[in-house]
N, C-alpha and C positions, 0 to 999 in steps of 0.2 A: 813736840817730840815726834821725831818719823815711825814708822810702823816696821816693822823686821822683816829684813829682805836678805833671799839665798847669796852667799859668798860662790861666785860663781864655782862650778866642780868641786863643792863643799855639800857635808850635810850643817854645818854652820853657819848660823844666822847674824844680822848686828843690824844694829838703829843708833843712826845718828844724834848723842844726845846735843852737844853744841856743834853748828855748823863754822866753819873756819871760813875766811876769805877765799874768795874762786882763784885768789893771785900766790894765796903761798903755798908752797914748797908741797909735792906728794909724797907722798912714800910709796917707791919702787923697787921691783926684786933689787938687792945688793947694795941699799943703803944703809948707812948705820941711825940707829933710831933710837931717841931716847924720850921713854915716854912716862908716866904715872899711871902707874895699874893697880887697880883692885881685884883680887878674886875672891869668890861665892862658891862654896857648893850649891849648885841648886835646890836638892833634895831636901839640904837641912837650913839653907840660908845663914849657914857660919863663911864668917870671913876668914880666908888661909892663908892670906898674902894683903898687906896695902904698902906701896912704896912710902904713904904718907905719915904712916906712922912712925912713933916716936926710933929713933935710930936708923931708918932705914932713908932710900934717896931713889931720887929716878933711876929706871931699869935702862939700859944700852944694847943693844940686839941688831944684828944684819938679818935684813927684811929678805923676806922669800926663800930661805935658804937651809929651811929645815933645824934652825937654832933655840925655837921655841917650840911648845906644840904646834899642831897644824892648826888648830882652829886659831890661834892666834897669832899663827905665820899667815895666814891666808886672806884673816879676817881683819889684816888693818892695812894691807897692799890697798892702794888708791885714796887713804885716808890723807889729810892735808895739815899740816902743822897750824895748832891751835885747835885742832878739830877732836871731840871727846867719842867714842864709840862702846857702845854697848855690845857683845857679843856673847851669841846663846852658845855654848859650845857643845857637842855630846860628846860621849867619853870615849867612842872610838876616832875623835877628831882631838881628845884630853889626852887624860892617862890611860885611857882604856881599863880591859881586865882586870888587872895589877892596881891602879888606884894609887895615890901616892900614900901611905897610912905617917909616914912623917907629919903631913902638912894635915892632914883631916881628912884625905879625900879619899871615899873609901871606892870598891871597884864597883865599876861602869859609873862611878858619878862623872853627871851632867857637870857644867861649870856656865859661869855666868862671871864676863870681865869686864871690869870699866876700863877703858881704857884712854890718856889724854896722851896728845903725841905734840910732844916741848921742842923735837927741835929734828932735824934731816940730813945727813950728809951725803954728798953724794960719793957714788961708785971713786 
């Protein structure tokens, strides 16, 4: 497992947990992506979100374009299909202030995403 390194012009961090082939497909501003994600509060280590679980299915999102939070708009740009990423997020890269209190996540929580990226389309 790699060690955690800044998303460039981010205070968000990510480590590579599986590395993918140097040949497939990136993820680039204004692709559509669909990936398997987990999320973590950090602070309490509760889970708020897994695509995998029971009813739920991969997430679909266009990359760099402000669709998700930033920490994980930012944090999965140059990631490669097959490729799993970890990413440390803080809350003003999250939800900030406000906190999402639906899902668990209270204000200024940190976040913490797995993230696996299934598949790329382009622009």
């Amino acid at each position: 497992m790699s060690a955690f390194v800044p998303v460039p012009g981010c205070a968000t961090r990510f480590r590579v947990l599986n590395q993918a082939p140097p040949s497939a497909p990136v993820v680039e501003r204004g692709d559509v992506v669909v990936v398997h994600a987990k999320g973590v509060v950090k602070e309490t280590q509760k889970t708020f979100w897994s695509t995998k679980d029971p009813g739920q299915k991969p997430f679909e999102y266009t990359a760099g374009v402000g669709g998700v939070i930033t920490g994980w708009d930012r944090g999965c740009l140059g990631a490669r299909v097959g490729e799993t990423r970890e990413l440390d997020i803080p809350a003003s890269e999250g939800y900030g202030a406000g906190g999402f209190p639906a899902w668990g996540i209270p204000p200024n929580g940190a976040l913490v995403f797995e993230i696996e990226v299934l598949s790329v389309r382009g622009k």
